[in-house]
N, C-alpha and C positions, 0 to 999 in steps of 0.2 A: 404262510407268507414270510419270505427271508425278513430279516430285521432290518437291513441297511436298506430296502424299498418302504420303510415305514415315516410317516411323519414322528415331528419330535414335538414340537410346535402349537399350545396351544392359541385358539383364537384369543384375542387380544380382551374382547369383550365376553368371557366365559363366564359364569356364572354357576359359581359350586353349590353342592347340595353335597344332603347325608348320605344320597345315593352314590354319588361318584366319588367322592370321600371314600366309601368304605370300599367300594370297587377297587380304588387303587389301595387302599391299605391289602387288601384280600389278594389280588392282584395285579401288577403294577403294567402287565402287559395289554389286559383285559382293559382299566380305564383306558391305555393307549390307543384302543383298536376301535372301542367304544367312541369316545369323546373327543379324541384328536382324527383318525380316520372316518370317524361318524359308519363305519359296515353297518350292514344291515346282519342281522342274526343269522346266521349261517344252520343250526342246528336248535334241536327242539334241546329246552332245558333238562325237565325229569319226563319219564314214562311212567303211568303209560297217559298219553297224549293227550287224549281227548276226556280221560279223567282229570289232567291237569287242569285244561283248559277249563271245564265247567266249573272247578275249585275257584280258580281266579277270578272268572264272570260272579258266581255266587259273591265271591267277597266284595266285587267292588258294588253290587245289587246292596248286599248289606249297609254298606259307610253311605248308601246314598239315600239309605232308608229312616237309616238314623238321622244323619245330617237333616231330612225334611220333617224328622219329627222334633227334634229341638229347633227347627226355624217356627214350630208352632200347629203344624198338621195333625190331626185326631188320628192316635193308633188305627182306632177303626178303619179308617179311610186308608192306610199303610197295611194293616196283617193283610188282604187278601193276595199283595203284591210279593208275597213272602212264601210263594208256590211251592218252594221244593223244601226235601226233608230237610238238607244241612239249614236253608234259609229260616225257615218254621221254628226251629231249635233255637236257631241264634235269635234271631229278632224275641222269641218268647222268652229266651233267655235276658232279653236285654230288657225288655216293659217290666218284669218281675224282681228286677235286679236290684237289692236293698241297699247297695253300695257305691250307687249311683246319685246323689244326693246335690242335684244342683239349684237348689230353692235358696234364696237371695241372690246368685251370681248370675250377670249380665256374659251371655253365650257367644262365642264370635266362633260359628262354622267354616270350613274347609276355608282356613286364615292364610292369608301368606305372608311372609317378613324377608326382607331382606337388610343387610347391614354388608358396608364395605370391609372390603382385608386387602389393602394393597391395593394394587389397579383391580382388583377383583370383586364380586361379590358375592357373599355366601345368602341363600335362600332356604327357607323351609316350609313347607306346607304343613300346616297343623289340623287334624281332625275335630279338634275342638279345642280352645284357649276360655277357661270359664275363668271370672273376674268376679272379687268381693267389691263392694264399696269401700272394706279397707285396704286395700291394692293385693289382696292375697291374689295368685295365678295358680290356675290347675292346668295342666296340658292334659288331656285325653288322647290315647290314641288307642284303636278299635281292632285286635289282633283276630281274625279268624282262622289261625292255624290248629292242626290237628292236635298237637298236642304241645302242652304250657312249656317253653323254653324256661332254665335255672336264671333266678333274678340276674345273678353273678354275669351270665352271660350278658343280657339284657342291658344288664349297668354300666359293660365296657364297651356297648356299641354305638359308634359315632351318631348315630340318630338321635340316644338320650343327651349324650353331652352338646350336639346343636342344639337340638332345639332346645333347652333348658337356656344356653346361656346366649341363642340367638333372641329369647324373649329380655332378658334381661338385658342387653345389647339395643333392641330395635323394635321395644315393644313399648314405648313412654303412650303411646296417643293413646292405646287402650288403656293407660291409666289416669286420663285426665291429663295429659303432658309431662308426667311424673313416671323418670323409669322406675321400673320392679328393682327392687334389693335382691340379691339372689337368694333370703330366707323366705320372701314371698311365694318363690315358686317351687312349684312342685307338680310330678311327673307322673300319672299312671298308664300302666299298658295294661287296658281291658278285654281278657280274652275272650271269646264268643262259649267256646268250650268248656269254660273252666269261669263260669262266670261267679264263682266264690271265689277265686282266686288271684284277683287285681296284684300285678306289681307294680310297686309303691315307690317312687324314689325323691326323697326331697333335697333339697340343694342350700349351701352354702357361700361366704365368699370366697374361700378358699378352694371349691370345689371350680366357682366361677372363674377363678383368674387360670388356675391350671388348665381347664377345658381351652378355656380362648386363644392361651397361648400354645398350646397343642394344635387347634385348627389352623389360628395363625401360621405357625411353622412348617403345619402338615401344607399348605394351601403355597407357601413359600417355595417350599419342596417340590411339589409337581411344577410348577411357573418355569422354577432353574432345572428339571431333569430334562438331561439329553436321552437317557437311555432307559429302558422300560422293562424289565426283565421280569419273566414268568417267574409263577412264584414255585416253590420249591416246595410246597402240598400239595403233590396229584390230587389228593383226594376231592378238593374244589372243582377240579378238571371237569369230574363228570356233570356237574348242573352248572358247567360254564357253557354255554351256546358258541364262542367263540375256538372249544375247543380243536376246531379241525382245520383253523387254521395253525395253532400252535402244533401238530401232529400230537395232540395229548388225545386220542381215541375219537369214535362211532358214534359208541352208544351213550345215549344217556343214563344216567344214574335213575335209582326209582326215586319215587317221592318217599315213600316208606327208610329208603335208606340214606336218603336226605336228612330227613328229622334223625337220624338215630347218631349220623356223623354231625349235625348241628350240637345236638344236645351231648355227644362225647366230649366235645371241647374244642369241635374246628370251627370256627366262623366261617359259616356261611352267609352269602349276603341273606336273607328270608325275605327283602321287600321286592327282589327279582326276581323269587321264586317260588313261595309261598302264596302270594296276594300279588295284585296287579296294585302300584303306587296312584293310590288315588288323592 
């Protein structure tokens, strides 16, 4: 699609998230086509298809299993619903899991927050926000990807620094009307596969003010861009679904060589292509 038939223009009332955040950090033409054009996917992400496809179903079958089992539901009554192999793993994985430890804290499932930046607002959906009585916060969130992405990765992706300093921001009512200190909170990404393996990230005010003002700026940044330029790492190309209309290739990339360009050191987005964003 030429560039000069493209809007520039976000809506007025938009509404950011980790996901389009990182879309335009990743690539700035991709948010464009996404979020201000609103296209419809033109192209399948990874192959092969309909392995992807049931990969994603599974994970979001997973977060909804769990979510009904911390609202109070008897495993019993959940395993039978955990039919396939990867699901049987994960969920056994997660009933057994000794590192999961949420006895005292008050649970708040599939959470949403939002807090203003500008005429805008930034939102995050949380898989699980656990609460002490003494205002400690834990964020969980439920990774079923094939294999554990490096923390290092993990720590620089706009997902952990939202939602960490979106609770501390826009989270006071779950503490009795008293916001979180950014030493209160703290972040893990619980992986299905690797369920020894939790990464752990806890936070700062230091960590808090840098993060805020990085969204802030980042969030300022797309508001004022006119122009939207592809990024300059084909390699994203291939588990971009947009790519045919930038002329970046066909084919999609496999899943298998997803994960190997994730974990060499490319950001990849993983919540648009890994898991369905539940």
């Amino acid at each position: 699609m030429p560039e000069d038939t493209l809007k520039s223009e976000l809506p007025h009332s938009f509404t950011f998230s980790q996901s389009s955040l990182q879309d335009y950090t990743d690539c700035a033409r991709r948010f464009q086509l996404r979020f201000i054009e609103q296209l419809h996917w033109p192209a399948v992400e990874t192959e092969p298809v309909l392995e992807n496809e049931r990969r994603q179903q599974e994970g979001q079958l997973f977060h909804q299993l769990v979510q009904q089992h911390l609202i109070g539901l008897p495993a019993e009554k959940l395993t039978p619903l955990a039919n396939t192999a990867d699901l049987s793993r994960w969920w056994e994985n997660y009933l057994h899991a000794g590192n999961i430890n949420l006895e005292g804290y008050k649970k708040f499932t599939e959470l949403t927050l939002t807090a203003p930046v500008g005429e805008n607002r930034l939102m995050a959906k949380y898989d699980l926000v656990a609460v002490q009585p003494s205002g400690k916060a834990l964020i969980y969130d439920w990774k079923t990807y094939r294999r554990r992405p490096q923390d290092e990765r993990m720590a620089a992706r706009l997902q952990t620094r939202v939602y960490r300093s979106l609770l501390v921001r826009a989270g006071a009512y779950l503490n009795g009307g008293k916001p979180f200190e950014p030493e209160q909170v703290g972040m893990i990404y619980w992986y299905a596969d690797n369920p020894s393996e939790p990464a752990r990230f806890p936070y700062d005010a230091a960590h808090y003010k840098r993060d805020w003002e990085t969204l802030t700026g980042l969030i300022n940044e797309i508001r004022n861009h006119k122009h939207f330029p592809l990024t300059d790492d084909e390699k994203k190309c291939a588990y971009c679904p947009y790519r045919s209309y930038c002329n970046r290739g066909v084919v999609a990339g496999s899943s298998d060589e997803l994960e190997e360009t994730a974990l060499s050191g490319t950001d990849i987005n993983f919540e648009q292509i890994a898991e369905i964003e539940y």
